[in-house]
N, C-alpha and C positions, 0 to 999 in steps of 0.2 A: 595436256599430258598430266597424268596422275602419278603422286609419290609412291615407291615400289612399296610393298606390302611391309616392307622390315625396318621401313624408316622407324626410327624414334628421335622425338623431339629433345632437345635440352633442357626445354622446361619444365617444371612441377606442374603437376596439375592446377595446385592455387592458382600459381602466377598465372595462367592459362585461364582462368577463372578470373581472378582481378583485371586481366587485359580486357576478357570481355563484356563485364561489370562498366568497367571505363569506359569504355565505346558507347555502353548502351547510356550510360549517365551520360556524356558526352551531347549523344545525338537529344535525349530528352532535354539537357537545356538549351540546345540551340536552339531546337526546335520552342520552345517555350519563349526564350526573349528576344529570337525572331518575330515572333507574333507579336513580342509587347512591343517591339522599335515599330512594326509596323502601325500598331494603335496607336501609334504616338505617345504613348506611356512611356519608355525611352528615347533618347535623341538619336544615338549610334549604335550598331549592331553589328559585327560581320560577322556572315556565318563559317562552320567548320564544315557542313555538310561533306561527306564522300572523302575526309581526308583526316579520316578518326583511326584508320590501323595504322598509318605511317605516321602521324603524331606519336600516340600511347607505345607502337612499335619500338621507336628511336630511344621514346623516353625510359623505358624500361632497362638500355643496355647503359643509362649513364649512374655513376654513383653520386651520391649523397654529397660530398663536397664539392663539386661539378657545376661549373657557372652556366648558366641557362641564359642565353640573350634570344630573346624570339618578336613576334612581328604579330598580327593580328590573328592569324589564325592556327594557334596553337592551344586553345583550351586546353585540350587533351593530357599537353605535356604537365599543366597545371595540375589540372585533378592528380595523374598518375603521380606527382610529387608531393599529393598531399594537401593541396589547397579546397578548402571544402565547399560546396555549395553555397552556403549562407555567405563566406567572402568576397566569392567570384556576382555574387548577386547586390551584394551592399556595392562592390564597387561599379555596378553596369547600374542601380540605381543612383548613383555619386551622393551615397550620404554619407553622415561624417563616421559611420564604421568602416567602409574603405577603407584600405589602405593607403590612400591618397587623402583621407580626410574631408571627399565631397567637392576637390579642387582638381579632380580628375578626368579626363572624357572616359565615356562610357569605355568597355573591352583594354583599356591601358592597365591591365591587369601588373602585380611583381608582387612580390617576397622576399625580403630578406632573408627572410626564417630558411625557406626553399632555395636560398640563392638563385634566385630569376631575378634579373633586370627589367624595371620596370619596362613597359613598352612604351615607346616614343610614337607621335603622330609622324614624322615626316620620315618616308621609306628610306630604308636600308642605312639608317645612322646608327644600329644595331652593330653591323657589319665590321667598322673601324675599332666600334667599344671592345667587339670579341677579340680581333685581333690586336688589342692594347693591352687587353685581359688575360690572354692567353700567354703573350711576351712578360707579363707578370708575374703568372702565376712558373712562369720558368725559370725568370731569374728568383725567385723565393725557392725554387726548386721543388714544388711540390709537387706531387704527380696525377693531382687535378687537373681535367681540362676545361677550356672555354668553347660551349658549345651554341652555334648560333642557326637559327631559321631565318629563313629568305626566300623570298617567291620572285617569280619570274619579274614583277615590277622592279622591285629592288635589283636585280641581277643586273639591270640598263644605267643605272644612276651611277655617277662618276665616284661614291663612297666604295662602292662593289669593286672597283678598279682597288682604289690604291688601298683596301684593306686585303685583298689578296697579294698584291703587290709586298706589304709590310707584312706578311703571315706566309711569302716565302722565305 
């Protein structure tokens, strides 16, 4: 089914423009340091492939003070926050301009600057931090939220239980 003729979007054209900018940088480095994990030039890789409009999508409706907790495959929400290429590369080769200073695994990408939490190796302990985060950011009463990614692995893991549990 197709939108009626008289829709109009909410967004500016830019943004409309930067959205698709992002996708398209998105998928070139995946595609790129896909191919270097697999030469064994890096150790760890996971791709974003096919899930670059619902990242940059999501990402675009949050503000600027807005906690960002995510999981391996959220590039997208990075670049759209402003993380540049050369960062998100120093940190997937683990030298010491990472943000991790080279003592990182590859894709455990964060910001401070960006307010993203760095990403953790073991699924969905993101999960409880959002919901500690968010009970925070409430009693300080600020009207930032804590926003977290999670994939289907994570959603089975006994953290997924009781951080929704602690986030009713």
């Amino acid at each position: 089914k197709t939108l009626k003729n008289d829709y109009k979007t909410q967004l500016s054209d830019d943004t409309l423009v930067k959205i698709y900018e992002t996708m398209l940088t998105e998928n070139e480095f995946d595609i790129f340091f896909y191919g270097l994990q697999r030469m064994g030039r890096i150790s760890f890789y996971m791709q974003n492939h096919g899930e670059e409009a619902i990242q940059i999508a999501s990402a675009a409706a949050w503000e600027k003070d807005d906690v960002i907790l995510t999981q391996y495959r959220e590039l997208g929400v990075f670049l759209w926050r402003g993380a540049t290429i050369q960062q998100l590369a120093d940190q997937n080769f683990g030298n010491e301009k990472g943000h991790g200073l080279g003592r990182q695994m590859p894709v455990h990408y964060g910001s401070r600057d960006l307010n993203m939490v760095t990403i953790s190796s073991p699924l969905a302990t993101q999960l409880p931090q959002a919901a500690g985060m968010g009970y925070a950011l409430k009693m300080s009463h600020k009207k930032s939220v804590a926003v977290c990614y999670y994939g289907e692995g994570a959603a089975s893991e006994g953290d997924a239980h009781a951080a929704l549990n602690l986030s009713a």
